[in-house]
C-alpha positions as CSV (number, residue, x, y, z in Angstrom):
1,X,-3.5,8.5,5.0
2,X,-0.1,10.4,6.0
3,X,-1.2,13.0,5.7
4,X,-4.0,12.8,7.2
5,X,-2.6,11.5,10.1
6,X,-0.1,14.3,10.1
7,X,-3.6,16.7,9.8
8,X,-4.8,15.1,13.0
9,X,-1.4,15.8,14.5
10,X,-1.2,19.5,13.8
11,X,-4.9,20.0,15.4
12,X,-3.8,18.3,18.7
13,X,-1.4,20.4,19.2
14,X,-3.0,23.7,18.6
15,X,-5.4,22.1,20.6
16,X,-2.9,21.1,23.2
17,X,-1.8,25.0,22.8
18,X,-5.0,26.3,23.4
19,X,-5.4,23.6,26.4
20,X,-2.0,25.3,28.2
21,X,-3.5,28.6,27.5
22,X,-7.0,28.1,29.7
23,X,-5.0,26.5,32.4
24,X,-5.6,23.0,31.2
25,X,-3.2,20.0,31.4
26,X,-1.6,19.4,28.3
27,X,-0.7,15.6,29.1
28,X,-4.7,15.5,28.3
29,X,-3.6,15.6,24.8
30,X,0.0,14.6,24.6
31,X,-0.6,10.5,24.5
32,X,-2.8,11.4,21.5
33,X,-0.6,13.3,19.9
34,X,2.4,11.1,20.0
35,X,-0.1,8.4,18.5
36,X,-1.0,10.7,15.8
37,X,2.7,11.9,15.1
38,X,3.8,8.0,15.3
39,X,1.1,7.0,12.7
40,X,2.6,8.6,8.9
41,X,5.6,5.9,9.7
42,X,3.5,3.2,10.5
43,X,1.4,4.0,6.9
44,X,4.6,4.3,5.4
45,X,5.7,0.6,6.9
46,X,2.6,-0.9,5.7
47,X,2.7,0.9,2.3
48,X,6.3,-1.0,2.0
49,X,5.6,-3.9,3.5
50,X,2.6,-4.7,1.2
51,X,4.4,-3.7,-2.1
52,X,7.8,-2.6,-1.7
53,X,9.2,-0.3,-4.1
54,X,11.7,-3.2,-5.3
55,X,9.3,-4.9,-6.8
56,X,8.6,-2.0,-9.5
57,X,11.8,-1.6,-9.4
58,X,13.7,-4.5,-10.0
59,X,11.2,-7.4,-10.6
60,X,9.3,-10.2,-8.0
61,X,12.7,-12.3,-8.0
62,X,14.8,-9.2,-6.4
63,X,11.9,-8.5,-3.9
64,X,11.2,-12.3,-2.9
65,X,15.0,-12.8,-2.4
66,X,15.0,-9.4,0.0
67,X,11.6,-10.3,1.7
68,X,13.1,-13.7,2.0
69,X,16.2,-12.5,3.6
70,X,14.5,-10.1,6.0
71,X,11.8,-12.8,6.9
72,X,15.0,-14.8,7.8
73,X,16.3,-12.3,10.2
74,X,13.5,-11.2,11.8
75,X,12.3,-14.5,12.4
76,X,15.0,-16.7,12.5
77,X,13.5,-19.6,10.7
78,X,15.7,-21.5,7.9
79,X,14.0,-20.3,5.2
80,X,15.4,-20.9,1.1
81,X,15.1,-19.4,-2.3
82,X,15.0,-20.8,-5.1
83,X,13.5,-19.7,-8.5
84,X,14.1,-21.7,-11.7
85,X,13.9,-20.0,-15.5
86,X,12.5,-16.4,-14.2
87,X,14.3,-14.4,-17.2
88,X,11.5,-11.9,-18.3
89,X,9.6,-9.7,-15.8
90,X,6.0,-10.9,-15.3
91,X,2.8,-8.5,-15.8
92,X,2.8,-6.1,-12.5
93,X,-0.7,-7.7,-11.2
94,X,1.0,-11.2,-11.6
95,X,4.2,-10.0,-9.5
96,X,2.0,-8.1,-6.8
97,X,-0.2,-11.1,-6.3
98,X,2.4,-13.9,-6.0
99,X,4.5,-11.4,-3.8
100,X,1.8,-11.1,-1.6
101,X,1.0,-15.1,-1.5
102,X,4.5,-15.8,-0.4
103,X,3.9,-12.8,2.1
104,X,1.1,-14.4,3.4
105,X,2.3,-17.8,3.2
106,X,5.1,-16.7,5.7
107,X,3.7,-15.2,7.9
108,X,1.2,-18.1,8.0
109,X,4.3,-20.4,8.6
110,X,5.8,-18.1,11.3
111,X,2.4,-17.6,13.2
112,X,1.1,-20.9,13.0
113,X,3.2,-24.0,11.9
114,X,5.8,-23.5,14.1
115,X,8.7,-24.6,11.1
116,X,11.9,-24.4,11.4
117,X,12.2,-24.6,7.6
118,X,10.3,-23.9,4.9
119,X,11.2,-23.5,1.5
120,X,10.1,-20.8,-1.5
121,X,10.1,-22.2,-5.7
122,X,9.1,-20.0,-8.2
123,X,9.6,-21.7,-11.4
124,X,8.6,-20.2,-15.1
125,X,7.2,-23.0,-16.9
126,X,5.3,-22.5,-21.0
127,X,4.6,-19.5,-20.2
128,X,3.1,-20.2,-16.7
129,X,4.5,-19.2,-13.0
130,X,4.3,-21.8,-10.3
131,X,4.7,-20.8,-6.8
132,X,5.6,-23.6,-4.6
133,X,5.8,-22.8,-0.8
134,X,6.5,-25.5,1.8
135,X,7.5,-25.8,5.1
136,X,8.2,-29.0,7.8
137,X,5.7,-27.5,10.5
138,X,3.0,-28.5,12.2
139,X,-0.1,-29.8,9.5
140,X,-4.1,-29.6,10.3
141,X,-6.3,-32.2,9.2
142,X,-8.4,-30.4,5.5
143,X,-11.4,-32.6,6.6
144,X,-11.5,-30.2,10.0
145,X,-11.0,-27.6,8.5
146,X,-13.9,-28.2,6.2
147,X,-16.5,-29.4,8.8
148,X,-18.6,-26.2,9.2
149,X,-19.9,-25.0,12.8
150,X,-16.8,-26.6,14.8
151,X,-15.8,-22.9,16.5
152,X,-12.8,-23.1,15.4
153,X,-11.5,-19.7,13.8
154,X,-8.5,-20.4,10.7
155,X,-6.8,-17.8,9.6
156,X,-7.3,-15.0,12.5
């Protein structure tokens, strides 16, 4: 998609080129171009943020523990760590999917629950990975959320 975008980019200004030349005004083109040069960054950002090259790297504990951290920064909620007999790597899917669950979760918390805490556990247990993810927020009622046709949109 990069490079795509980076495609789009070069056209816009040979356009914009080809714009100057005929007399035209260039700032026709110039918002779109500075969209189109601003979007390889964003791709990248998105690539990262979705699966982080320290997950292949160094395993799901090291990229919880830096998502964690960031997640903590950025958002200024009390968030912990905690992981509990996570010695061996886990298949890839298995890291990728519970990566992107805590992701989720998170972002859920930040969004929606208005927490101050919240609290990640990843525990190895025979051979089976539990993901516990709390937080002291705001709760909904499951019942509401399961009553069909009540316009109210979760999850957007």
């Amino acid at each position: 998609m990069g490079q795509a975008f980076e495609r789009v980019a070069v056209e816009l200004s040979v356009a914009r080129r080809r714009l100057e030349r005929i007399g035209g005004s260039p700032t026709l083109l110039a918002d779109a171009q500075s969209s189109a040069d601003s979007r390889p960054a964003s791709v990248r950002d998105l690539s990262h943020l979705l699966h982080p090259t320290v997950l292949d790297d160094l395993g799901l504990v090291a990229a919880l523990e830096s998502y964690v951290a960031e997640f903590r920064r950025r958002h200024r909620l009390a968030v912990e760590f905690r992981h509990d007999g996570l010695q061996l790597r886990q298949p890839a899917e298995t890291e990728r999917a519970v990566y992107r669950i805590v992701q989720e979760a998170l972002t859920n918390m930040a969004r929606h629950a208005h927490a101050p805490e919240g609290r990640v556990v990843l525990q190895a247990e025979g051979g089976m990975l539990r993901v516990v993810i709390e937080d002291d927020g705001t709760g909904f009622d499951a019942p509401d959320v399961e009553r069909p046709g009540d316009g109210v949109a979760w999850g957007s």
